[in-house]
Structures are given as C-alpha cells and as structure tokens.
C-alpha positions as CSV (number, residue, x, y, z in Angstrom):
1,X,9.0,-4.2,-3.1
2,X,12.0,-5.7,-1.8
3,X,12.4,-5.6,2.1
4,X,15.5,-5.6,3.7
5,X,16.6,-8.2,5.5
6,X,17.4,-7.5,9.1
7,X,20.0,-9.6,11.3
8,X,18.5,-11.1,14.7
9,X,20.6,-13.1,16.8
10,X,18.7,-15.3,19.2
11,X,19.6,-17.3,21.5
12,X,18.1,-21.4,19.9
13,X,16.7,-22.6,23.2
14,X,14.9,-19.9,24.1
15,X,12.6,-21.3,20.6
16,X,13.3,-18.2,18.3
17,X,14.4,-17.8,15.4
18,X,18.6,-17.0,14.5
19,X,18.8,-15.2,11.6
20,X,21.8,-13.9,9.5
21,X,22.2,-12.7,5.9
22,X,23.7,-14.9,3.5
23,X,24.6,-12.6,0.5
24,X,25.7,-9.4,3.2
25,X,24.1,-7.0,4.9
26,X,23.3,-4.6,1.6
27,X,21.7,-6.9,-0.8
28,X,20.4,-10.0,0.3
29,X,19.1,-12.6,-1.6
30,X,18.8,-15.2,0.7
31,X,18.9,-15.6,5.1
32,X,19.8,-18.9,6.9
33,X,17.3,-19.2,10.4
34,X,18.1,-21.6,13.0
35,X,15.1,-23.2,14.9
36,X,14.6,-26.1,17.4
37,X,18.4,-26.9,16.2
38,X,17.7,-26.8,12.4
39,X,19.2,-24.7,9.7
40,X,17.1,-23.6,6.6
41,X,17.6,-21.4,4.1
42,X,15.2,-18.8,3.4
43,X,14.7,-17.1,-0.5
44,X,14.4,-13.8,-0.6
45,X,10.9,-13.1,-2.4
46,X,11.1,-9.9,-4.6
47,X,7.9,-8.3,-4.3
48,X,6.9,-5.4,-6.6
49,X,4.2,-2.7,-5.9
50,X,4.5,-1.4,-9.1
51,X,4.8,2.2,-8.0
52,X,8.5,1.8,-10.0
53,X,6.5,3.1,-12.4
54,X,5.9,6.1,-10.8
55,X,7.2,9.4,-9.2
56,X,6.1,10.6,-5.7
57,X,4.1,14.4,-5.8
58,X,3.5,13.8,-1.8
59,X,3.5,11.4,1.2
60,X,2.5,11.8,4.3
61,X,1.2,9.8,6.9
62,X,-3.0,9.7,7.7
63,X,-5.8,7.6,8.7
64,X,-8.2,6.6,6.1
65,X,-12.2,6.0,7.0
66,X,-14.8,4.9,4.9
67,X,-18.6,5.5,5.2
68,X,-20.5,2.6,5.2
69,X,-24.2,3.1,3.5
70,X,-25.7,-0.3,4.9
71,X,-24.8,0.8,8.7
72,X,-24.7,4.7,8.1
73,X,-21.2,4.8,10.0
74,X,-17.7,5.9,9.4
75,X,-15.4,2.6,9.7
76,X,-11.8,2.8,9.8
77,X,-10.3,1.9,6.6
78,X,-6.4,1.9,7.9
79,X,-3.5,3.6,9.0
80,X,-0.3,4.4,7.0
81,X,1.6,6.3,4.6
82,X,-0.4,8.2,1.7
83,X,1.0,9.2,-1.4
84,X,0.0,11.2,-4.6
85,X,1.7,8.6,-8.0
86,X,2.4,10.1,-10.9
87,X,3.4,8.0,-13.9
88,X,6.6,8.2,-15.3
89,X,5.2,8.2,-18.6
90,X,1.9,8.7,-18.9
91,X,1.7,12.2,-17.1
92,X,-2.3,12.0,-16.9
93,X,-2.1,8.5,-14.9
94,X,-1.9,10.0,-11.1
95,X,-3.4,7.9,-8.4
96,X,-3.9,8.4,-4.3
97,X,-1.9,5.3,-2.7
98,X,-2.4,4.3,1.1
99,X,-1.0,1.1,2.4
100,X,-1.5,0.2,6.3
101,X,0.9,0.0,8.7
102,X,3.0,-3.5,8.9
103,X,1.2,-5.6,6.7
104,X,1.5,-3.1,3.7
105,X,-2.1,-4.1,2.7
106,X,-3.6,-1.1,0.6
107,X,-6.7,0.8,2.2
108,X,-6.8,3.5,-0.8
109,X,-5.7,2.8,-4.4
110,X,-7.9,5.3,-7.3
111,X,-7.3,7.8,-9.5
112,X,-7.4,11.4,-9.0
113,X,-9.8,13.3,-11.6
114,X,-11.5,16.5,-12.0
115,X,-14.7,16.0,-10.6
116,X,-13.4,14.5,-7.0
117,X,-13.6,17.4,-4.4
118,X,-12.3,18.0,-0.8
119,X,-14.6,18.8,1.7
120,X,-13.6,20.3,5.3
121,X,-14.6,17.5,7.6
122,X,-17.0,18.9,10.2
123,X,-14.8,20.6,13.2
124,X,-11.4,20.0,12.2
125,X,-9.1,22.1,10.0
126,X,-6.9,18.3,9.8
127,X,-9.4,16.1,7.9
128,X,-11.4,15.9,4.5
129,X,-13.9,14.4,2.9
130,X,-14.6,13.4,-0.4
131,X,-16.2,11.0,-2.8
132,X,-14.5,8.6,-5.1
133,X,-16.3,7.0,-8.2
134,X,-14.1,4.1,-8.3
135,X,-11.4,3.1,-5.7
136,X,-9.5,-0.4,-6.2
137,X,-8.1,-1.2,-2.8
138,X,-10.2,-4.3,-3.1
139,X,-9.4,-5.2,-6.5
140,X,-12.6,-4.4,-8.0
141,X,-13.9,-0.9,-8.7
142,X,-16.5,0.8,-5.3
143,X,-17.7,4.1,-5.1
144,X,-16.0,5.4,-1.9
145,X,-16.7,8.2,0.2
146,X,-13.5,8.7,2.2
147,X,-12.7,11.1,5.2
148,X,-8.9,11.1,5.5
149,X,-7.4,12.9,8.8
150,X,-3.7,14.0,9.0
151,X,-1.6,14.5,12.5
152,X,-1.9,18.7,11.7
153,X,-3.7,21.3,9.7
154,X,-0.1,21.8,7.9
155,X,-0.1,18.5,6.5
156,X,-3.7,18.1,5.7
157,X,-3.5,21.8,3.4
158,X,-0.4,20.1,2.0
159,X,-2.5,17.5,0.8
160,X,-4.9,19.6,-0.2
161,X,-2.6,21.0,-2.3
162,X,-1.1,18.7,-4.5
163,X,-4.6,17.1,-5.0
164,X,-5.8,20.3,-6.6
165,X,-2.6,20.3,-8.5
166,X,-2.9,17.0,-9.5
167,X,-6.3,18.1,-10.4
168,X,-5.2,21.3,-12.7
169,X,-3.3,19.1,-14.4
170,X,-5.4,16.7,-15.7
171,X,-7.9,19.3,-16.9
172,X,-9.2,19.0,-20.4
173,X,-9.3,15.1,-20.1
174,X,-12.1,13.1,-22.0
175,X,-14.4,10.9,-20.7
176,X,-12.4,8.6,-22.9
177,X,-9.4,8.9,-21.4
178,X,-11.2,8.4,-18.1
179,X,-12.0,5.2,-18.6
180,X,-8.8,4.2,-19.9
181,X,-6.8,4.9,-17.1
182,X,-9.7,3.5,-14.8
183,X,-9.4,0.4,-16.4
184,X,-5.4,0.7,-16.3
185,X,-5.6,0.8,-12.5
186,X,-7.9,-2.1,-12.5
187,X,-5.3,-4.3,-14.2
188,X,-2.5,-2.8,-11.5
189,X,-5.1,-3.5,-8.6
190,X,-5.4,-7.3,-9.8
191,X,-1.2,-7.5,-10.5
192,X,-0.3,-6.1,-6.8
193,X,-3.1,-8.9,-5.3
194,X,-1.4,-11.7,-6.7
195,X,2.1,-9.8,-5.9
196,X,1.2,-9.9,-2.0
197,X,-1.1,-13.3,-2.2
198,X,2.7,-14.9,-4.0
199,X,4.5,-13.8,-1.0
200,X,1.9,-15.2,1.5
201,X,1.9,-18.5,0.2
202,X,5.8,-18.6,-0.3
203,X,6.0,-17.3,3.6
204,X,3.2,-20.1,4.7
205,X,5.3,-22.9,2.4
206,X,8.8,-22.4,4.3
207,X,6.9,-21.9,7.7
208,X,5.1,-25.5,7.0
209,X,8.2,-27.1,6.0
210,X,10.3,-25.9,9.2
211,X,7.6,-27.3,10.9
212,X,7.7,-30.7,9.1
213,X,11.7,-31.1,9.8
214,X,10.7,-30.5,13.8
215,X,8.1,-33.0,14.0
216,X,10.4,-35.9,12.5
C-alpha cells in the first residue's frame, strides 16, 4: 500500500523534521527532510497489502476482541476499519480484513465459510460473536473466538449481512476446497509480514543513518 506523502514545513531549530516532496504532490517517489541542518533524501517504500487482488463487499469501522481460554477474558484485539475481500478471480476466496488504527497492523485476517455463525453478543443489538477455525492475523493459523462491536445497530446488521451473503455464496464448497483456500491465505498472511517487517527495517535504516551524520 502506497502512502501518500504529506508536506510538513518546520521550522529546523525547533529539532523537527522539514519535509517536502520531491517528485510533486500527486505521486511521490521520493521526500527530502531537513534535520539538525542536514538534508537527506528519503525513498518512497511501496508497500503492498495484497488486497489488489480483491474487491471490497463492505467496510466499516469496529473493534475487534478476542477470548482468551488461558485467562477466561475478552482482550482487545484492535481498532480499525473491517472489510469483507472478495477475490477478483477466484469468487470462492472471500476473507474478513481488520487492520488497527495507525500502525495498519492486522488484528483479523480469515476466511469466511459456511459453518462460522454470528451470535448476538449478550445485551447489545451492535456486537457479535463468533468462532473462527483458523484466523491468520498472526501469521500462523488459531482458532479464534471473536466478539466484534460496531458504533450502531445499523452498521453491525450491515455486517451481518454481507457475511451471510458471503456465506450463501460459498455454499456447496468441499472440504477440499476448504483447505485450499485456507492454505492460500496462509501464504498471503506470511507475504504481508515480510511486506510490513521490509518497511520497518527500511524506516529504522534511514532513521540510524540521520542519526550517524548528526553525531559526526
């Protein structure tokens, strides 16, 4: 996912940063930042999610919380944007997306199949509950049970709704084409970990560097 580039203009001696795009303001590639009286030029890092792949059903934004067996608790699991994928090709591939807020890290990443099944969480007509046999936000397959809560009742029944669609669609699947798509979303867990670890490191590299060119 490519992030635009925003322009900050800072004053140097106040010790932040004084940033401006070098290829324009609608594409840019690269950004020049001015620190402690030095110029460096920053790449841009094109970072895919790999939901190019795929058309959005519904979105929404929600709050995500997990059940934890070992403490018999609900934690918070994160708070952002949920979406319902379905692949551009592969019309039976259709996943439940949630990344948190900021840092983009995903809190939900499985696929949606027949046997999943939304419960009314207790006392609120805005939340459900359901189990998932094999959620990936963590790169390797868990057994999940979620309660996801939505800012209204409206959004939550819309969410019901293209779930169930989802759901009708997928009907007559095997348990062989189960696991293959499973396994497909394994591979796409593993791809979009190294995606976001690539950018981390490249961020860390050019920070350590600045910081090199100060100290001489």
């Amino acid at each position: 996912m490519s992030e635009e580039v925003k322009t900050e203009k800072v004053a140097p001696a106040t010790g932040a940063a004084q940033i401006s795009d070098v290829a324009g303001d609608n594409q840019p590639t690269e950004k020049e930042v001015v620190t402690g009286g030095q110029t460096y030029t920053l790449k841009e890092v094109e970072n895919k999610t790999l939901e190019e792949q795929e058309d959005i059903e519904f979105k929404t934004r929600a709050k995500l919380f997990r059940f934890d067996k070992s403490e018999n608790d609900w934690k918070e699991r994160g708070t952002g944007e949920v979406k319902i994928l379905k692949h551009k090709v592969n019309k039976k591939k259709i996943r439940v997306l949630m990344r948190r807020d900021k840092t983009l890290k995903i809190c939900a990443n499985h696929y949606i199949n027949t046997v999943m099944k939304l419960e009314p969480n207790i006392g609120s007509d805005r939340s459900w509950v359901y189990t998932c046999p094999a959620d990936f936000a963590d790169e390797e397959a868990k057994e999940e049970v979620f309660a996801i809560r939505f800012a209204n009742s409206e959004n939550a029944l819309a969410f019901k709704d293209a779930f169930e669609k989802a759901q009708k669609e997928l009907k007559g699947e095997t348990e062989e084409s189960v696991k293959e798509v499973t396994e497909g979303l394994s591979k796409v867990a593993v791809d979009e970990k190294k995606s976001d670890e690539k950018k981390d490191d490249h961020a860390k590299k050019t920070e350590d560097e600045g910081l090199k060119k100060e100290n001489k």
